[in-house]
DRENFI-98543 format. One record per residue (C-alpha): x, y, z; residue number from 1; residue in one letter. Coordinates in steps of 0.1 Angstrom, whole numbers, plus 5000, padded with zeros to 4 digits. Example, Ala and Ser with C-alpha at 12.3 -4.5 7.8 and 13.67 -1.06 7.14 Angstrom:
2
<lolo xx="5123" yy="4955" zz="5078" k="1" r="A"/>
<lolo xx="5137" yy="4989" zz="5071" k="2" r="S"/>
end
This chain:
314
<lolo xx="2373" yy="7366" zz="3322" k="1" r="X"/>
<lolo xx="2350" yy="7348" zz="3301" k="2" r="X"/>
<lolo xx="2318" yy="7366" zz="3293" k="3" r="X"/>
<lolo xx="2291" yy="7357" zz="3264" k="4" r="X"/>
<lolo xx="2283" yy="7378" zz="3239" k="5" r="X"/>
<lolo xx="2247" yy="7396" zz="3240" k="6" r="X"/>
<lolo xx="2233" yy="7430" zz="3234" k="7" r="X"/>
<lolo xx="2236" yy="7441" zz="3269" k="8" r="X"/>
<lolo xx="2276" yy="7437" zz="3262" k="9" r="X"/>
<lolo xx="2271" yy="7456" zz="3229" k="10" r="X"/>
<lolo xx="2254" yy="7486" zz="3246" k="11" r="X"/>
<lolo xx="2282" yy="7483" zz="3277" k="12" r="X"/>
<lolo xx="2307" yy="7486" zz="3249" k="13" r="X"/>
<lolo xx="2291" yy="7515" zz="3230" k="14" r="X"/>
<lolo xx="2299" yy="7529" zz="3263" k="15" r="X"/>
<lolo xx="2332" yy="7518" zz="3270" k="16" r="X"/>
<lolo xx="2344" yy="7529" zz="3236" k="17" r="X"/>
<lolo xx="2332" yy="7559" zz="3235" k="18" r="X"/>
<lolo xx="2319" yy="7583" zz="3266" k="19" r="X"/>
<lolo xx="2339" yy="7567" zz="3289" k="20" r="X"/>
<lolo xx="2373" yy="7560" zz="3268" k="21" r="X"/>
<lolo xx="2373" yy="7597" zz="3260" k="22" r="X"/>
<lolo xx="2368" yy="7603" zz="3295" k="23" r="X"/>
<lolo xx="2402" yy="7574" zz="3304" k="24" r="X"/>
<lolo xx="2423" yy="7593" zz="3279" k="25" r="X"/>
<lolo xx="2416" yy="7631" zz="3295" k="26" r="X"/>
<lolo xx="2421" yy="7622" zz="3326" k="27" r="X"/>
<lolo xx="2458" yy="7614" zz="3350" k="28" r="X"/>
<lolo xx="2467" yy="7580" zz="3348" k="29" r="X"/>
<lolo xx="2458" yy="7576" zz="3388" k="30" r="X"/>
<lolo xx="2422" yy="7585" zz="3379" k="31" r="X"/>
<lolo xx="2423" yy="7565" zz="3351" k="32" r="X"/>
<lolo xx="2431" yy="7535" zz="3367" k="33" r="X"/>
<lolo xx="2411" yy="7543" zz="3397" k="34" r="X"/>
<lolo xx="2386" yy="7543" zz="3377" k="35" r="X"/>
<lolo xx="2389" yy="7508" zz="3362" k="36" r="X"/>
<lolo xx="2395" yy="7496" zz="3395" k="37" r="X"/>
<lolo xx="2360" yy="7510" zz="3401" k="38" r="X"/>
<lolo xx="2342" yy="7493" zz="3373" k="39" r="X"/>
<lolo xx="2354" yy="7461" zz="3387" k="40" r="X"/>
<lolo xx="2340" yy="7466" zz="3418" k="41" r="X"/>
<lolo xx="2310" yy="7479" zz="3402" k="42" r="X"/>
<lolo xx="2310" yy="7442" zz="3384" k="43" r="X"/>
<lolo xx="2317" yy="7423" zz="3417" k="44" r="X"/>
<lolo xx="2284" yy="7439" zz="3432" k="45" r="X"/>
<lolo xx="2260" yy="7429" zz="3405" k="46" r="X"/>
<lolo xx="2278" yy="7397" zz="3396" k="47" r="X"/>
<lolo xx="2268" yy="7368" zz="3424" k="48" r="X"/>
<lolo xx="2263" yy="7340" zz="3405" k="49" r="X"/>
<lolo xx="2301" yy="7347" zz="3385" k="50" r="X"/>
<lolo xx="2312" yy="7349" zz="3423" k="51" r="X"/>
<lolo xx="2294" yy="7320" zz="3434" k="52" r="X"/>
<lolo xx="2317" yy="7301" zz="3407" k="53" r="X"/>
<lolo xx="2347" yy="7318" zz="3415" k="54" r="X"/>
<lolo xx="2345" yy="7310" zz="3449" k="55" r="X"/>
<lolo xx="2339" yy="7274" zz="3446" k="56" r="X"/>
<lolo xx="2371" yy="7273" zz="3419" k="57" r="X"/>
<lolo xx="2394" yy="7292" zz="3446" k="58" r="X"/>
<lolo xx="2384" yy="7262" zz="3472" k="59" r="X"/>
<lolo xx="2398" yy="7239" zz="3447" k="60" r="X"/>
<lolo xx="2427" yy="7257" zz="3449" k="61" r="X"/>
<lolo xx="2432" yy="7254" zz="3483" k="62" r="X"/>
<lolo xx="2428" yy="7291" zz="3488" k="63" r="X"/>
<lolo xx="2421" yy="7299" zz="3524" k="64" r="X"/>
<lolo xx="2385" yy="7307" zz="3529" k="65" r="X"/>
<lolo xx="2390" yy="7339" zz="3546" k="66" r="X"/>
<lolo xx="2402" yy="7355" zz="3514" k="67" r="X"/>
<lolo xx="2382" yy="7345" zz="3490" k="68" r="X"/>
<lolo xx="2361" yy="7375" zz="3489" k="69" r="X"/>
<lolo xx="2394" yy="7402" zz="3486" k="70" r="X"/>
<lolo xx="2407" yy="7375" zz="3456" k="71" r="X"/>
<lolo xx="2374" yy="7380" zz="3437" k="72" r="X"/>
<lolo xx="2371" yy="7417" zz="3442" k="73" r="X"/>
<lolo xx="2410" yy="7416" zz="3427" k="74" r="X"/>
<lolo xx="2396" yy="7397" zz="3398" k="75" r="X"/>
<lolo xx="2372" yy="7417" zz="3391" k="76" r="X"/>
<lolo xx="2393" yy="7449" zz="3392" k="77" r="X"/>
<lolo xx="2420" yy="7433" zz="3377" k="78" r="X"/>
<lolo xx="2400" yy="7420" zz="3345" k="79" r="X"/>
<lolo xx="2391" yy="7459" zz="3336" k="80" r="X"/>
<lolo xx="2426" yy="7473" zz="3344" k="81" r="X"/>
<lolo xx="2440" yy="7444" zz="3321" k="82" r="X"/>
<lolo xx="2417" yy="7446" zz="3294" k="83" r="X"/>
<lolo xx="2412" yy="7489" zz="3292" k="84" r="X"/>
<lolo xx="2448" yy="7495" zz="3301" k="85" r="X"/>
<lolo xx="2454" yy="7505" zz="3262" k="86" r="X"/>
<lolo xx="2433" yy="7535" zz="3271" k="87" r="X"/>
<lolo xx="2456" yy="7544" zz="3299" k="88" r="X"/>
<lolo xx="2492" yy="7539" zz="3288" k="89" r="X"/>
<lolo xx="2494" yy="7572" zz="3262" k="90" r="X"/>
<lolo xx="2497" yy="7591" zz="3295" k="91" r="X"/>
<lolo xx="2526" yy="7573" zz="3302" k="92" r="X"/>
<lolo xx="2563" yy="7584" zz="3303" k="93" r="X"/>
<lolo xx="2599" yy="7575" zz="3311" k="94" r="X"/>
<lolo xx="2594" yy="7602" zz="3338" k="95" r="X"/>
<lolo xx="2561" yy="7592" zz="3355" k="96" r="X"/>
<lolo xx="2562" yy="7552" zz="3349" k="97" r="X"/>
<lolo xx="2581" yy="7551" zz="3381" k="98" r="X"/>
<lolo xx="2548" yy="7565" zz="3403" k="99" r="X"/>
<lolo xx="2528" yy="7535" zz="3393" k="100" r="X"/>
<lolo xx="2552" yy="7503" zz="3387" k="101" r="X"/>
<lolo xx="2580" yy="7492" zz="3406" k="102" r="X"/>
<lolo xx="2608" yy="7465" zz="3395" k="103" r="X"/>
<lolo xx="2624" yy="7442" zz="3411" k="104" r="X"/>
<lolo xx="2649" yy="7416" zz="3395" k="105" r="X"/>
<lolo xx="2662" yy="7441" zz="3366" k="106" r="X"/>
<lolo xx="2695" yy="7434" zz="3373" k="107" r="X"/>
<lolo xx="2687" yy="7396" zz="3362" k="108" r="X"/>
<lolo xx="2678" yy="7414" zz="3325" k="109" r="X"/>
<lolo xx="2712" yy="7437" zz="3327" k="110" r="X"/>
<lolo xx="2730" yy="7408" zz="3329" k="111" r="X"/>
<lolo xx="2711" yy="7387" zz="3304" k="112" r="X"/>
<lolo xx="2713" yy="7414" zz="3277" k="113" r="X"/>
<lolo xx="2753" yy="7418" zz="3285" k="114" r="X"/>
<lolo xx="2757" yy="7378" zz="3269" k="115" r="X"/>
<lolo xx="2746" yy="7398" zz="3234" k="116" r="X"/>
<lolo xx="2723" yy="7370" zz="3225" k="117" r="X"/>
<lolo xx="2695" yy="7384" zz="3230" k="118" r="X"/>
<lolo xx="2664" yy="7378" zz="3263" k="119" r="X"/>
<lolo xx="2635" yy="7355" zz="3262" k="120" r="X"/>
<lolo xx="2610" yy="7369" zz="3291" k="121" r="X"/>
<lolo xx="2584" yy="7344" zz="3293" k="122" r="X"/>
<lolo xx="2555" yy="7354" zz="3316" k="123" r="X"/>
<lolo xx="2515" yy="7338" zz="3326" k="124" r="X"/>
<lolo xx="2481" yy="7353" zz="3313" k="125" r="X"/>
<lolo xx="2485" yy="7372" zz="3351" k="126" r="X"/>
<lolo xx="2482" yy="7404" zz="3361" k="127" r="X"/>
<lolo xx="2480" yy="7434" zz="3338" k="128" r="X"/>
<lolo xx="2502" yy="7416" zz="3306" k="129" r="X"/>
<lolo xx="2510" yy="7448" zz="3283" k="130" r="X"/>
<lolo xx="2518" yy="7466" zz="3314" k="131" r="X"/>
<lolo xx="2554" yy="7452" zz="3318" k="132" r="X"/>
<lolo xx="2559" yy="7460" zz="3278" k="133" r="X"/>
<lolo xx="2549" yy="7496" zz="3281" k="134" r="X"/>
<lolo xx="2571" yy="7501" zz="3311" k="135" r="X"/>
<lolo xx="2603" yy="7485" zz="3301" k="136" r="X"/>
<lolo xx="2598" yy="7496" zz="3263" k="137" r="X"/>
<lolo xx="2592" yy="7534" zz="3285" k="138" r="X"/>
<lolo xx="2626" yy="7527" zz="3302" k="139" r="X"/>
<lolo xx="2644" yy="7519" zz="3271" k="140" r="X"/>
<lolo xx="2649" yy="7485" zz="3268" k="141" r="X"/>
<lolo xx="2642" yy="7472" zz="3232" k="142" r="X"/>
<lolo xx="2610" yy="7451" zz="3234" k="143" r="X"/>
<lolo xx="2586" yy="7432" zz="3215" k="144" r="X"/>
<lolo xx="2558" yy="7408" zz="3225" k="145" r="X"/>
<lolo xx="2547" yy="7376" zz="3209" k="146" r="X"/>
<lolo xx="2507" yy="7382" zz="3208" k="147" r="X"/>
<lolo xx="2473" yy="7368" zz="3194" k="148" r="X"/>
<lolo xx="2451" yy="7393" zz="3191" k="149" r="X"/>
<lolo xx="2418" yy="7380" zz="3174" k="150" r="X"/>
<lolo xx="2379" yy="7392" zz="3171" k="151" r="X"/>
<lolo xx="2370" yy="7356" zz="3160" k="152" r="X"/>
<lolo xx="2334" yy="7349" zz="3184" k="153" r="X"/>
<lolo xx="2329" yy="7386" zz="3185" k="154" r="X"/>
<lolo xx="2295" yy="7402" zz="3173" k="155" r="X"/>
<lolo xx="2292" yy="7432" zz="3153" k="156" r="X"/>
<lolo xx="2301" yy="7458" zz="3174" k="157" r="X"/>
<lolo xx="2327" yy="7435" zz="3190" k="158" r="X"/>
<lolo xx="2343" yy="7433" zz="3159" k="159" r="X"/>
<lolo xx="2342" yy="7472" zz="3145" k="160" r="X"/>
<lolo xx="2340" yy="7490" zz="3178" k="161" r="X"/>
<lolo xx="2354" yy="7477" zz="3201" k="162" r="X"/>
<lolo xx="2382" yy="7451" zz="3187" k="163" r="X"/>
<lolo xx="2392" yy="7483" zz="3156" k="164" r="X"/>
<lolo xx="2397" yy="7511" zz="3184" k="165" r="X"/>
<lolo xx="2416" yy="7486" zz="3207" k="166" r="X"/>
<lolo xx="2439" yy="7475" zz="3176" k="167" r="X"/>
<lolo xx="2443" yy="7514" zz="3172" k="168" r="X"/>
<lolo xx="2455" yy="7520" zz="3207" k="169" r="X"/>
<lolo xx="2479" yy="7488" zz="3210" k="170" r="X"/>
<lolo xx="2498" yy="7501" zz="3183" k="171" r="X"/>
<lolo xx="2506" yy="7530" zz="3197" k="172" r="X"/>
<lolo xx="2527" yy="7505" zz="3226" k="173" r="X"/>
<lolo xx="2568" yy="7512" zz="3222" k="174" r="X"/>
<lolo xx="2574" yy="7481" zz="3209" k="175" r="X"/>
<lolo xx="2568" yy="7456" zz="3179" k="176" r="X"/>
<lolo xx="2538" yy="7427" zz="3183" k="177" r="X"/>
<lolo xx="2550" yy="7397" zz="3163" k="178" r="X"/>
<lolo xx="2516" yy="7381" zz="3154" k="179" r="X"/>
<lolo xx="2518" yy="7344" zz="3171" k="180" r="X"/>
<lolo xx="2519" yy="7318" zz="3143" k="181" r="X"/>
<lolo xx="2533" yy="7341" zz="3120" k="182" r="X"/>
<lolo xx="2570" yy="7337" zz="3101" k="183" r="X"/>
<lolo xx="2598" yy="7331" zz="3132" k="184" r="X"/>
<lolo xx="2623" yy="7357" zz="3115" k="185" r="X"/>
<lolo xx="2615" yy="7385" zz="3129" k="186" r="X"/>
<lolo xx="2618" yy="7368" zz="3165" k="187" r="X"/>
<lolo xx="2654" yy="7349" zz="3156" k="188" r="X"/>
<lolo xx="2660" yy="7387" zz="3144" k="189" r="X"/>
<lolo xx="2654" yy="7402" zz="3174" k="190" r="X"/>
<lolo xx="2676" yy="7381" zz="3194" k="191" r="X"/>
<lolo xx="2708" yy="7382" zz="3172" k="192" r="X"/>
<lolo xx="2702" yy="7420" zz="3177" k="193" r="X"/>
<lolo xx="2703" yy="7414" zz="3214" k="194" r="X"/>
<lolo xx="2666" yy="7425" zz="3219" k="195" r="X"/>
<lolo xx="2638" yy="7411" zz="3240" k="196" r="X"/>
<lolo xx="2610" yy="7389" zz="3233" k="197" r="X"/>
<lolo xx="2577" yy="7389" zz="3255" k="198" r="X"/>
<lolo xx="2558" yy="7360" zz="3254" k="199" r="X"/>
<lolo xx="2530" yy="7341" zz="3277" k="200" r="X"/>
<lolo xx="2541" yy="7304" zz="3288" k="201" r="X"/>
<lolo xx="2504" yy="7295" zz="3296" k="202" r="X"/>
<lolo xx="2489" yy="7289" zz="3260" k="203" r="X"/>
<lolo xx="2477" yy="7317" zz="3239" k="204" r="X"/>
<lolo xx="2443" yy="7325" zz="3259" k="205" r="X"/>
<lolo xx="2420" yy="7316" zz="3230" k="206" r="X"/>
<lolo xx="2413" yy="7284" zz="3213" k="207" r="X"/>
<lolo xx="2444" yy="7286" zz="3188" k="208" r="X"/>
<lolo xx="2476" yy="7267" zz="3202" k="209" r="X"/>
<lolo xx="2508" yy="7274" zz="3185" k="210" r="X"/>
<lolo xx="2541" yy="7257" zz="3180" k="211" r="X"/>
<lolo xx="2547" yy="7227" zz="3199" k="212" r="X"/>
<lolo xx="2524" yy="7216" zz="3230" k="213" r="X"/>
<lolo xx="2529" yy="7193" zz="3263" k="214" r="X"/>
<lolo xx="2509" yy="7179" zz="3293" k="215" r="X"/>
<lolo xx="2517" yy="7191" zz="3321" k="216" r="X"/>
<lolo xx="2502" yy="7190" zz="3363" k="217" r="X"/>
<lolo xx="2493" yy="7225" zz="3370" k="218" r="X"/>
<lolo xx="2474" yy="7238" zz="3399" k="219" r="X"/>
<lolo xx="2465" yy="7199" zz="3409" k="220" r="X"/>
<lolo xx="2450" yy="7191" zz="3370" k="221" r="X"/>
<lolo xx="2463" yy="7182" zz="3339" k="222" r="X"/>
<lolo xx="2471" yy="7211" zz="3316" k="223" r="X"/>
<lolo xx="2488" yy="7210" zz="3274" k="224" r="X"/>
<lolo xx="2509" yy="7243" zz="3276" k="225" r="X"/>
<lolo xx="2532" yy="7254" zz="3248" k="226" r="X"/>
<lolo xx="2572" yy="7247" zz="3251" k="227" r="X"/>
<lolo xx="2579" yy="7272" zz="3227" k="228" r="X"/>
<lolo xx="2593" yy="7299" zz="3251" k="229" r="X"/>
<lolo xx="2617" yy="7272" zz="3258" k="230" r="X"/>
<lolo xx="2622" yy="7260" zz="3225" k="231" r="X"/>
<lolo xx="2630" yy="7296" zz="3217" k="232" r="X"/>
<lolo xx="2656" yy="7299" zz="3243" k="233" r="X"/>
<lolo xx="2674" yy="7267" zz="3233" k="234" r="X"/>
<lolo xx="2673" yy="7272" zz="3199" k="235" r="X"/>
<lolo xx="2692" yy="7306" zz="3202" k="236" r="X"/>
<lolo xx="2705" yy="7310" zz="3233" k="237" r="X"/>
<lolo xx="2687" yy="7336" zz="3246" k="238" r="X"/>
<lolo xx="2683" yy="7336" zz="3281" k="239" r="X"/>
<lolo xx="2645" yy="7326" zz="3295" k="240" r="X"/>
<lolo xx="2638" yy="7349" zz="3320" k="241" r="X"/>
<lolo xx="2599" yy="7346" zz="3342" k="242" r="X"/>
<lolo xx="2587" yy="7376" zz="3347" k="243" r="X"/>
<lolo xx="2553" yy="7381" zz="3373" k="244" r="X"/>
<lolo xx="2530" yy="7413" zz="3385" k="245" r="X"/>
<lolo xx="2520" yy="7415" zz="3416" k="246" r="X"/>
<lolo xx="2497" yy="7445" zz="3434" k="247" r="X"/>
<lolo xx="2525" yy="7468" zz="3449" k="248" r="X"/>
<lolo xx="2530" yy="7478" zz="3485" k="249" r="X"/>
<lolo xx="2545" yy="7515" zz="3470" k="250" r="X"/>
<lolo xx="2530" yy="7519" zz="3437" k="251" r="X"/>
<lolo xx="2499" yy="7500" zz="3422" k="252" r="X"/>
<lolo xx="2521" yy="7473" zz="3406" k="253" r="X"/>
<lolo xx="2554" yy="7454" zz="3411" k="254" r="X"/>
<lolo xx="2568" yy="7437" zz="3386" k="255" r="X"/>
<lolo xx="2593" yy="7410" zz="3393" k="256" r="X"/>
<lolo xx="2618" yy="7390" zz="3369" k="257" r="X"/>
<lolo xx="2633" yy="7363" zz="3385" k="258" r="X"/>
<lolo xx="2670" yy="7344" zz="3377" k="259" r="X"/>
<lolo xx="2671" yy="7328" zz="3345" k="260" r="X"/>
<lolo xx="2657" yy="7291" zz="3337" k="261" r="X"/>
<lolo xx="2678" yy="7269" zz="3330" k="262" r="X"/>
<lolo xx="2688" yy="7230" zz="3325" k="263" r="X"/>
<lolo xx="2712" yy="7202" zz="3327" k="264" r="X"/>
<lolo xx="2695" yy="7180" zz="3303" k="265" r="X"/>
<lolo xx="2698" yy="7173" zz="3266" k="266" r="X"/>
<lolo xx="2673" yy="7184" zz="3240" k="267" r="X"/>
<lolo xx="2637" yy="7179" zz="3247" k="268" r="X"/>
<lolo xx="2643" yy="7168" zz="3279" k="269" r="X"/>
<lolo xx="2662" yy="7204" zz="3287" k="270" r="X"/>
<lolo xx="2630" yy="7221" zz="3269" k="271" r="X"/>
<lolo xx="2604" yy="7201" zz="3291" k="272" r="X"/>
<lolo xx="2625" yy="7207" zz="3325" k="273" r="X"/>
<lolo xx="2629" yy="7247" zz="3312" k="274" r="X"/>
<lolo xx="2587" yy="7245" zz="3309" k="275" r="X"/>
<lolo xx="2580" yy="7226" zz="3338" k="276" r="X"/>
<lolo xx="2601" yy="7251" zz="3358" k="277" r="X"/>
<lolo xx="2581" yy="7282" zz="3346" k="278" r="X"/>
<lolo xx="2551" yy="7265" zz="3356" k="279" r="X"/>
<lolo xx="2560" yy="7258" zz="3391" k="280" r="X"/>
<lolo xx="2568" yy="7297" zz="3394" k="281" r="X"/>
<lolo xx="2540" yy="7307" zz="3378" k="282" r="X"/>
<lolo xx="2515" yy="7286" zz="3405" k="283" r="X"/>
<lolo xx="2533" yy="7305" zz="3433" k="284" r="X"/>
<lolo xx="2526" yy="7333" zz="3422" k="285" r="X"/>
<lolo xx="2488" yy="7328" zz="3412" k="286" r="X"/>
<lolo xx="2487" yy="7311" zz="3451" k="287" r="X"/>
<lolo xx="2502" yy="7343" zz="3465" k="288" r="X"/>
<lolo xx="2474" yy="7365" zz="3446" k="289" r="X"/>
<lolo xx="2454" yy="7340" zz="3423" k="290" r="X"/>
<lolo xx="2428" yy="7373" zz="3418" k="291" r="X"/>
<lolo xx="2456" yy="7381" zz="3391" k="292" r="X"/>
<lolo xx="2450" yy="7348" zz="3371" k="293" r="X"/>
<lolo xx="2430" yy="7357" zz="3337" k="294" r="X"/>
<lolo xx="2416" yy="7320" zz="3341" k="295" r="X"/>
<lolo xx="2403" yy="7316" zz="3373" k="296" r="X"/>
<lolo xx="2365" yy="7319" zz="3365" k="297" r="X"/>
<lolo xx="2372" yy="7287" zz="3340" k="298" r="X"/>
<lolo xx="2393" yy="7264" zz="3366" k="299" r="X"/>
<lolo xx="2372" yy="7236" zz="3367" k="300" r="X"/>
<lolo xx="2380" yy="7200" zz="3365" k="301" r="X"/>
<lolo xx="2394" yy="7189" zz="3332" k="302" r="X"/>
<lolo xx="2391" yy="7221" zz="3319" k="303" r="X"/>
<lolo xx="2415" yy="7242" zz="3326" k="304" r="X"/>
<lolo xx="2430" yy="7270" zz="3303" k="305" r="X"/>
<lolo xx="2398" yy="7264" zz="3283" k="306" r="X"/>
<lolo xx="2394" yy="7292" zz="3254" k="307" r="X"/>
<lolo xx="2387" yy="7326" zz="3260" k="308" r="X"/>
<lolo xx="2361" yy="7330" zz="3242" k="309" r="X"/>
<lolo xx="2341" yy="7366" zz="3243" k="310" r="X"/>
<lolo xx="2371" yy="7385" zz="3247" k="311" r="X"/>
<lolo xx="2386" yy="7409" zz="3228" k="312" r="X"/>
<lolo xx="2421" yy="7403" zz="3224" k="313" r="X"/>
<lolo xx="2445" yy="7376" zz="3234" k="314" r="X"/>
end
């Protein structure tokens, strides 16, 4: 969600950070998140011009009038469970990760990892993002994300409070960040060793792009998205597998990793048909529950997967 940066923000975060995260951390994780939930809806009252715009974007989405108001409370919700959810994870275990998030498609991952070269899940800026790293890296699977974390456009607070004690918390998460842009060993690594890469196939989320970028017709406009999760795959044979969230019918979230992407073509070709498959996944999904999509309050014409600016990670 994009938000400016003003000293109403600075005195919401004073609050965030402090009262209320000590508050998140002492609590179970279904009050925790209940709570979050809360705050969004607390948000989607007081916020009608943001839902004004959001309902206007979701029409030129084609999204059925009759649920645009449940999408926007979802985006709302989802937007503080996504962005607090380091405050909620440290109650999390290998015993109780199964009460809140369900899998489906793990067998495609047990037989990706069985090739021994190593698993390339490429995912959207949709849903909850660390919460599929937490729970797999919970579960034992040997994981490590590709991220961009950055405080660049923060203010003062933004930058010491809020941005320091999030950094604190995300690395407390059971598995390596590799910082995006940053030497590629560690990732080529990781794959020889049979591990598994995380990383988003819908840009970075700020205004940095990294590695290699293409246009591409996404949601109806034209979109330059990064190849590299394909490049990655190609390159060393890893398997690129899309992973999605979705709101669960048993627990609060479902996570679903579908068969692996692949292609008959040569080279770039291969990389572009790998790319433009993800993509065509992903808007099925964000059709199915577009209240998921990070993006959708900046889904104008021409304008698409603009930069994130005012948050305060990736």
């Amino acid at each position: 969600m994009q938000t400016g940066e003003s000293p109403v923000r600075d005195i919401l975060r004073l609050i965030v950070w402090y009262p209320l995260r000590w508050f998140l951390l002492a609590v179970s994780p279904k009050i925790a998140l209940a709570t979050l939930r809360f705050m969004g809806d607390l948000h989607y009252g007081a916020a009608k011009g943001k839902r004004r715009m959001l309902t206007e974007n979701l029409q030129r989405m084609g999204i059925s009038e009759t649920h645009h108001a449940e999408n926007i409370r979802l985006y709302f919700r989802n937007h503080y469970q996504d962005q607090l959810f380091p405050l909620v994870f440290p109650k999390f275990n290998k015993e109780n990760i199964v009460d809140y998030v369900s899998f489906q498609g793990l067998s495609h991952l047990d037989k990706a990892l069985e090739k021994k070269k190593g698993v390339v899940l490429v995912h959207g800026h949709f849903g909850p993002v660390h919460l599929p790293l937490v729970s797999l890296a919970l579960m034992g699977y040997p994981m490590k994300q590709i991220g961009n974390p950055s405080d660049k456009g923060l203010s003062w607070i933004g930058r010491h409070v809020a941005f320091r004690l999030r950094m604190q918390y995300e690395e407390r998460i059971p598995a390596d960040i590799i910082q995006a842009g940053s030497f590629l060993r560690p990732i080529f690594q990781a794959l020889r060793s049979n591990q598994i890469i995380m990383t988003t196939g819908d840009g970075s989320g700020t205004e940095e792009t990294f590695g290699k970028q293409a246009c591409f017709q996404f949601l109806g406009q034209q979109a330059v998205l990064p190849l590299g999760p394909a490049i990655l795959s190609q390159k060393t044979g890893a398997s690129l597998l899309p992973l999605f969230i979705l709101p669960g019918d048993q627990t609060l979230f479902t996570v679903i990793i579908e068969p692996e992407i692949t292609s008959d073509l040569p080279g770039e070709q291969g990389v572009h048909d790998c790319t433009r498959q993800f993509l065509v996944r992903l808007q099925e999904y964000i059709r199915t529950s577009p209240g998921y999509m990070h993006f959708l309050d900046r889904f104008v014409l021409g304008q698409f997967i603009a930069a994130e600016q005012g948050e305060e990670r990736e």
